[in-house]
Every structure is written in C-alpha cells, then in structure tokens.
N, C-alpha and C positions, 0 to 999 in steps of 0.2 A: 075476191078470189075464191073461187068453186073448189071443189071436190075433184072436180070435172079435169082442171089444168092440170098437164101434165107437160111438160117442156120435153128438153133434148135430155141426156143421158147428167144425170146428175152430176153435178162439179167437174164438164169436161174442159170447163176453161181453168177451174180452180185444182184439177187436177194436174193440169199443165205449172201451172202458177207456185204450187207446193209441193208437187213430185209424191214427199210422203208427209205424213203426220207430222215427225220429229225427226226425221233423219235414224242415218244407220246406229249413233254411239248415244243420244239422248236417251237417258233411261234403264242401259242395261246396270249401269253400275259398279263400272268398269274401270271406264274415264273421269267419269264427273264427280261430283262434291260426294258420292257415298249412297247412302240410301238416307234418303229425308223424312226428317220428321211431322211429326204430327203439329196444324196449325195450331194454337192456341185461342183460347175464347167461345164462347156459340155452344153450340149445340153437340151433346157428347157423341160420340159414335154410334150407335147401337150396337151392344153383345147380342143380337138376336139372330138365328140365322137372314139372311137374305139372300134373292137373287137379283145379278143387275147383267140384261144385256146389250151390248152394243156395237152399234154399227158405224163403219166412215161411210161417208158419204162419196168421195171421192176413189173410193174403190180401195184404199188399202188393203191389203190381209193383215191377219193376225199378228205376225212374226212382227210387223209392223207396231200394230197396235200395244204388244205388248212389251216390246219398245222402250216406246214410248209412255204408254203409260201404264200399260196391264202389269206391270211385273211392281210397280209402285205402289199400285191401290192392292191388289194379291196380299201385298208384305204388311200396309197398312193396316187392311181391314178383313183380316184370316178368317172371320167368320162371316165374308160374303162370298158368294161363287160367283166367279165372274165368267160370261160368257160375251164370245164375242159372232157374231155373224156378218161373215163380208159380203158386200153388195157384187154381186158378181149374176150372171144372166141368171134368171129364177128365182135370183135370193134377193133382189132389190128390196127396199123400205115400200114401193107398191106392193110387190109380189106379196110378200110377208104380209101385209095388210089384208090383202084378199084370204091369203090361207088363215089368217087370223092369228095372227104371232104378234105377240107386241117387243116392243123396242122399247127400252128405257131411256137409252140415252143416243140421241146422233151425235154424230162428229163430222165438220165439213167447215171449210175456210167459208169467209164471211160473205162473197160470191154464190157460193155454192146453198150457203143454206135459205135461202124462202122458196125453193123449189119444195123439198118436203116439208119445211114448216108451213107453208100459205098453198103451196100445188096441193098438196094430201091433207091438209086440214089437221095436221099433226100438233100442231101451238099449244103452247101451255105457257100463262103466263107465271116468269116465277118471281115475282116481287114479294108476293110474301113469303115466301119461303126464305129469300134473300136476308130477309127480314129476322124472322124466325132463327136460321140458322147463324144471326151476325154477321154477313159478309157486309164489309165497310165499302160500297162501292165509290166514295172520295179516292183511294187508295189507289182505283186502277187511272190511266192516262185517260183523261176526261174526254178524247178524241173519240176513245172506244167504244166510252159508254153511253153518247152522245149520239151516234151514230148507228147505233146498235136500236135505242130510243127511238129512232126518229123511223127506222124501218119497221115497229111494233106500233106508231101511234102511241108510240109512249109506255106501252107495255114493256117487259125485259122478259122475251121468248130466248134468249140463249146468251153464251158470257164467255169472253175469251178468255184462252189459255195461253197460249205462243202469239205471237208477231212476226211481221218479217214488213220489209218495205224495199221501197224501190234502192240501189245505188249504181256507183258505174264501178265495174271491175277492168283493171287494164293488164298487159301482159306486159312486163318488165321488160324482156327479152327483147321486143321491137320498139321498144324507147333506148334501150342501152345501143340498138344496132344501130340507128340514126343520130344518136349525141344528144335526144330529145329530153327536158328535162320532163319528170314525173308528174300525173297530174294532182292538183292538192285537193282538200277540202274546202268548201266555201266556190268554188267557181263557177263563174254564170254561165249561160248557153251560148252566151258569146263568147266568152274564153273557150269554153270546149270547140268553138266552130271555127276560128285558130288556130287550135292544136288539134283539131282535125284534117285542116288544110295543112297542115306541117307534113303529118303522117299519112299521108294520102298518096304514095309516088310507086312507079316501079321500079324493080333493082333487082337484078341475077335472074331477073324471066319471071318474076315472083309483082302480082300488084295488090300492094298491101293497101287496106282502107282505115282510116283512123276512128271512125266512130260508128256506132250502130246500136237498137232497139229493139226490142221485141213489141210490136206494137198492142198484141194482146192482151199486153203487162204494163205496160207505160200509161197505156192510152185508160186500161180500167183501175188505174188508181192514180192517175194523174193530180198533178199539181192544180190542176184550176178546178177539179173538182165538180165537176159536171155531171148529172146524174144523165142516165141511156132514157128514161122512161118519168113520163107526170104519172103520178097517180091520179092528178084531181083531172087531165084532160083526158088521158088514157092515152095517149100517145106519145111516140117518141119525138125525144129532141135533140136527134142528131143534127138540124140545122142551127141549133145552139152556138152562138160565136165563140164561144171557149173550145169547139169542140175543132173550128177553123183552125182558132190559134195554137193547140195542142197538136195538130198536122203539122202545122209550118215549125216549131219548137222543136219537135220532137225530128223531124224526117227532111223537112225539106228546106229547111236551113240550114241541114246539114249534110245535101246532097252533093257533093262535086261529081266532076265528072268521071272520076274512077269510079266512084261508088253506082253512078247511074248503069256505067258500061258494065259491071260486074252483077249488079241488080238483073239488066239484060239480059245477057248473058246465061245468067244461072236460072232466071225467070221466078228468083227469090231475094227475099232480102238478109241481109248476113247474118248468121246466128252466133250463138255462143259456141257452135262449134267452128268457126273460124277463127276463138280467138283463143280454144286451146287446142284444136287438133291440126286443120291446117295453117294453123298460126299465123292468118291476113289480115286479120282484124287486131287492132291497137285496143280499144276501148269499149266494153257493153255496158249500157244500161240494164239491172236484171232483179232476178230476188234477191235479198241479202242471203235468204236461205242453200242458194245456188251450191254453196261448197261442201255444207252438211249434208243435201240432200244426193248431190251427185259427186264424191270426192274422187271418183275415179275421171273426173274431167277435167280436170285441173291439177294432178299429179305428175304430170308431164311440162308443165312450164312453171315458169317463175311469174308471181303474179299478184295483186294487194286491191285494196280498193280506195274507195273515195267515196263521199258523200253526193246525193244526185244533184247535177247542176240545178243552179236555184235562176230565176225569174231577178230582171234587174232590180222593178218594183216591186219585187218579194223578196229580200235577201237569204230568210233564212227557214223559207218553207218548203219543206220536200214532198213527197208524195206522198198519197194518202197509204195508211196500214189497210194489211188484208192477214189477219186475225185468223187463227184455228180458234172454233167455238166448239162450244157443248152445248148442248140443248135438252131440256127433261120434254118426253111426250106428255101428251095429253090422257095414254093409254100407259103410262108407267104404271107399274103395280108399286113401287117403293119409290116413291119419289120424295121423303126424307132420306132416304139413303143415297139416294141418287144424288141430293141436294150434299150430301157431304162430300160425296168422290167432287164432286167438281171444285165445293170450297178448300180440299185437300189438294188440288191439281192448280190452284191460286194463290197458294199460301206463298209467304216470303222465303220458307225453307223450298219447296217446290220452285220457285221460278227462282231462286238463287243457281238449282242444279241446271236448271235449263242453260240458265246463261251461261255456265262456267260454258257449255258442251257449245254454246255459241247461237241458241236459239233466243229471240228479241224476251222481254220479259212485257208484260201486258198491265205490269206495276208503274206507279211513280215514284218510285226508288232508285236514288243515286247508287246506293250502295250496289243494289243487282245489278244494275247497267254496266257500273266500271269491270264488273267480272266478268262480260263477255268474252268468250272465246278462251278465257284462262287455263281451263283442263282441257282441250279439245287441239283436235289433232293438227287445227290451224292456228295455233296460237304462236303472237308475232304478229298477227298481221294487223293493221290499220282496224281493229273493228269498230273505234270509236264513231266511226263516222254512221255508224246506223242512226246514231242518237244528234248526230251534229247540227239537224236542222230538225225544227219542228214540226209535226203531222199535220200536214193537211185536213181542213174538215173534211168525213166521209159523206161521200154522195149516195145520195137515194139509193137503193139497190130494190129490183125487184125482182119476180121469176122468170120474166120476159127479157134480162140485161145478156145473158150469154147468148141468145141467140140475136138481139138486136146490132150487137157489136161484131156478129159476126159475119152483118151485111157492109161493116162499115172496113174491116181489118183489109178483107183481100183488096180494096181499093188504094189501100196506101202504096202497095206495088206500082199499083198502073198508074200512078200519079208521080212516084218516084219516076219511074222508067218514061214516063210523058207520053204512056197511051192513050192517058185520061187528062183533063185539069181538076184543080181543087173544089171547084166550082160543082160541075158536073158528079164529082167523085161522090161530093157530101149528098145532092141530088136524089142521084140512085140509092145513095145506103139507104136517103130519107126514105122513098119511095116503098121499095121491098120491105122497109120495117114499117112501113101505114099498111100494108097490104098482107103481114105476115099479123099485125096485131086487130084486122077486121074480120079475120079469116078466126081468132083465138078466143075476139068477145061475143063471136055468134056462139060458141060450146055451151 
C-alpha cells in the first residue's frame, strides 16, 4: 500500500457506525465516576512542557473530542497543550500532510483506520513503546489485540479505547400492544424469525414490521467473520459463502411479506428510525453505542435490548467489535508522551468511567463490565447483553473494505424486494469491486 491510495472520505462508514467518539455525557464529568485517575506502573508522566495534536478521523469536532476525552488528559497532564484539529474540507490528515502539519495522534473506529495509517503512509509501529511504557496487553479482550495484529502483520500500529458491538434493540410499546412476550438474551435467528412473523401484521391502518438491520453494520462486523479483501490475492471476496450466508441470516430469512411490500414501497429498508419515530418496526439489529450516541432517538418510546441473535452452531458468538482506536504517527514529535495519553485513556480507572456512562470497555475485566451503564442516563436497561455472547474473531480489514461493501449493501434492497436474486446480487458486487480494485492497483 502506496503513498499514492487514497480511498473515499475517511471513516464514512465508521462515521455512520459510531455517530461520535464517546457520546454526549462520557467525559465531561458530570454523570460518570468523577474525574479518573492516574494509571499506575510504567512510565512516569513527563513534568516537561509538551505539545500533543489531534485528530478523528471520522470527522468529530472538538466539543466532541473534548468530551470525551480532551477535558481528561487537560486535568491529567496540565503541563501538556493539547490541541485538537477536526478533519473537515482542507483540514483533512491529507491536507495537513501537504501543508506539512504533523498530527500526533489519530482517532478513528477500527474501519475507518488503514486508510491514513497504510493510504498516507502514516504507521508507526508501537510495540516498543507498549513496551517501554508497561502496557500489559494480556489485560485487553484478546479479540482486539488479535485482530488489530493481524491488519499490522503483526506489528501494533494503534490500540483501542471504547467498544461497542452489534445487539438488537426492541420497542416495548409494540410487544405490549400485541400481547407479545419480550425478546430475551441468547436467541437464535430462528427464534427471532418467529417472533418476527408474530410481529409482522397490520392493525388501525398502521403495517407494523417485526425485525430489521442495517446492513452496513451487520454485514461489517458480522458473526461469520469474513474479511471484504485478500491481501495475498488482492482481490475481493465477496463471492465468499459466508458472505451468502450472512445475506440469507441477516435479511432474507427474515423477509415476510410485509417487510417486502414496505421495502417496496419506501424503496428502502427499515431503519432505526421506524422503531423510535414512526414506531413500525418491533426489533433493530444496531450499535450498542446507538442510545449514547443519539439519545434524542429514543426518548420518545419505551424500549431495552437484547443480545444479537446467535447461529445454531454457534450458540454464543456475537458479532465482531468495532473499537475507537488511537494511533501515534510516524511524524509525532512526542511520541512518549503521546504513548502516555493513550495508556492513560486504558487504564482500569478510565475505562471504569467509560462504562459507568455505558460505553463497551476494551479490558477483560468483570468488574468494568458489570458497571455498564450505571451512572448514565440509561440506566435500567438490559445492558448486560453487550457482554452476553462472545466476540467474534475480527476479519481482515483493509483500506479498500468501505468502498468494496459498498457495491455489495445497495443489493440487499433489490434482493429483499426480488428485483434481483442472491445469486446475481453477490455477482455484481463481485464484479464492480474486481473492477474498482484494477482501476486502484494501476496508482
């Protein structure tokens, strides 16, 4: 991977995917566990002045950033200045590269980052430093750091902070209005496609659909775990049979005929705003992150979740994580210091406040986990279920995966609605993405 790659607009699927860095309440200090402390062990801080700048990748602003985490590291480490710069038209991690601005630190869900790590040639591996500064990498959920490995070649070019995974959230309101009992944790794609035919009927002029996905999200961190791209052939492998079976799983074994005619009809497929605003929809598949990141969506119904339905012959594996990462450039100027803000945004008191506020912690620690959601404005609800099945291994990720998938998504429509077959469907994504990746390795 060149110099040369340059993809689509950085993290616009992981932008969709994670909305913001940390949500509206993580961070400020408000709601959650207080202001955290300092980790213990490693490498002392530096009293020295510093500068650290940095950037999301997914377009956040600052008010964001600081959030989430600038008003943390600030309190932490008073004698660095922290600056942040948002990727917004002219201020991109390109642009800034040309004007000759360096960036200390990215920030971009796990999607989102080989485009400036491997597109812009920005990589730095930090294993020694990892090293150096004590970070026990045992400590994180070994799916993370595994997968994280295996898109470096083994190198560790960047290290999660947050989590979030796939689950299904349902709206209480349209099971209580039917008699329908609630959906639990643990159930398979059969049982939901059951209690989707249950919930599937018209009534008062109103046709209510019992289950629905967002294929953009399902499908890139899916349970079977299928990578978009070979690195050793260089081409895509959307004709991958997992990639069939995650169609049929996901969409169309759970198409009734309401669902199709309303597909039709709309000339879309149902989102999450049909299951809090025009309130049609019973059941979404989505991000855990969904109610931190957008609470004005969900303020209007009654509503909880459930664990993502699991595979027969899988009982208890969910979908793969999609991780907010950090990453030190290649062009950091402080990149011991840089190495601390992140061991600091890791530590067990850090990812304790996270969770209280309801964000995944990226530790294997029972203790953070059970505090999910605790100080946060949705506490009460079911949040055990983020943790209720195990992660899926993470699939290859490369800088080609948002735009490969995004010859594959608008097909789920026309296969739902039976303008296309399955057949045909997978076909053309194959096709456009041979032709969109011989077009990318002449650069």
């Amino acid at each position: 991977m060149t110099n040369k790659v340059w993809k689509t607009a950085i993290g616009c699927l992981v932008g969709a995917s994670l909305m913001t860095a940390c949500g509206s309440n993580a961070g400020d200090g408000k709601n959650g566990g207080g202001a955290a402390t300092a980790p213990s062990g490693g490498q002392k801080a530096s009293s020295e002045p510093v500068e650290l700048i940095f950037q999301d990748q997914g377009g956040a602003g600052e008010e964001v950033f600081n959030q989430s985490y600038g008003s943390f590291i600030k309190k932490k480490f008073p004698n660095y200045t922290i600056k942040f710069i948002q990727a917004t038209k002219g201020s991109t991690l390109q642009d800034l590269i040309v004007a000759g601005q360096h960036v200390d630190i990215i920030i971009a869900g796990i999607n989102g980052m080989p485009d400036p790590l491997f597109g812009l040639d920005m990589k730095f591996d930090m294993t020694d430093l990892v090293k150096k500064h004590g970070v026990d990498l045992t400590k994180f959920e070994p799916t993370l750091i595994d997968g994280i490995k295996t898109m470096g070649d083994g190198k560790l070019y960047f290290l999660p902070v947050t989590n979030l995974v796939q689950v299904m959230f349902y709206n209480k309101g349209i099971f209580d209005k039917f008699g329908v009992p609630y959906p639990k944790d643990g159930m398979t794609w059969d049982e939901v496609g059951e209690l989707n035919r249950k919930m599937t009927r018209s009534e008062g002029g109103v046709s209510y659909m019992g289950y629905s996905a967002s294929p953009a999200h399902i499908l890139n961190m899916s349970q079977y775990s299928m990578p978009l791209y070979d690195p050793k052939t260089k081409k895509p492998v959307l004709t991958d049979e997992r990639w069939r079976m995650a169609l049929e799983t996901y969409f169309l074994n759970n198409a009734t005929a309401g669902y199709k005619e309303w597909a039709t009809a709309k000339k879309k497929l149902p989102y999450y705003t049909e299951m809090t605003s025009s309130q049609e929809l019973a059941m979404m598949v989505f991000n855990s992150q969904f109610p931190f990141d957008g609470p004005q969506y969900v303020k209007d119904i009654n509503w909880d979740l459930v664990s993502l339905p699991v595979l027969k012959d899988k009982p208890k594996l969910g979908s793969q994580a999609n991780p907010k990462t950090f990453a030190i450039t290649k062009t950091s100027k402080n990149k011991d210091a840089a190495m601390e803000v992140i061991k600091y945004m890791i530590s067990p008191e850090m990812q304790m406040n996270y969770s209280k506020q309801g964000y995944m912690t990226v530790l294997n620690d029972d203790g953070i986990k059970k505090a999910i959601g605790s100080e946060s404005q949705h506490k009460g609800k079911n949040w055990s279920a983020v943790y209720y099945n195990s992660l899926a291994p993470m699939a290859y990720k490369s800088i080609y995966d948002t735009k490969i998938l995004s010859f594959l998504t608008p097909n789920v429509l026309k296969v739902v609605t039976g303008e296309t077959d399955l057949n045909s469907a997978i076909r053309s994504a194959q096709e456009q993405a041979d032709k969109y990746l011989e077009s990318e390795m002449k650069k």
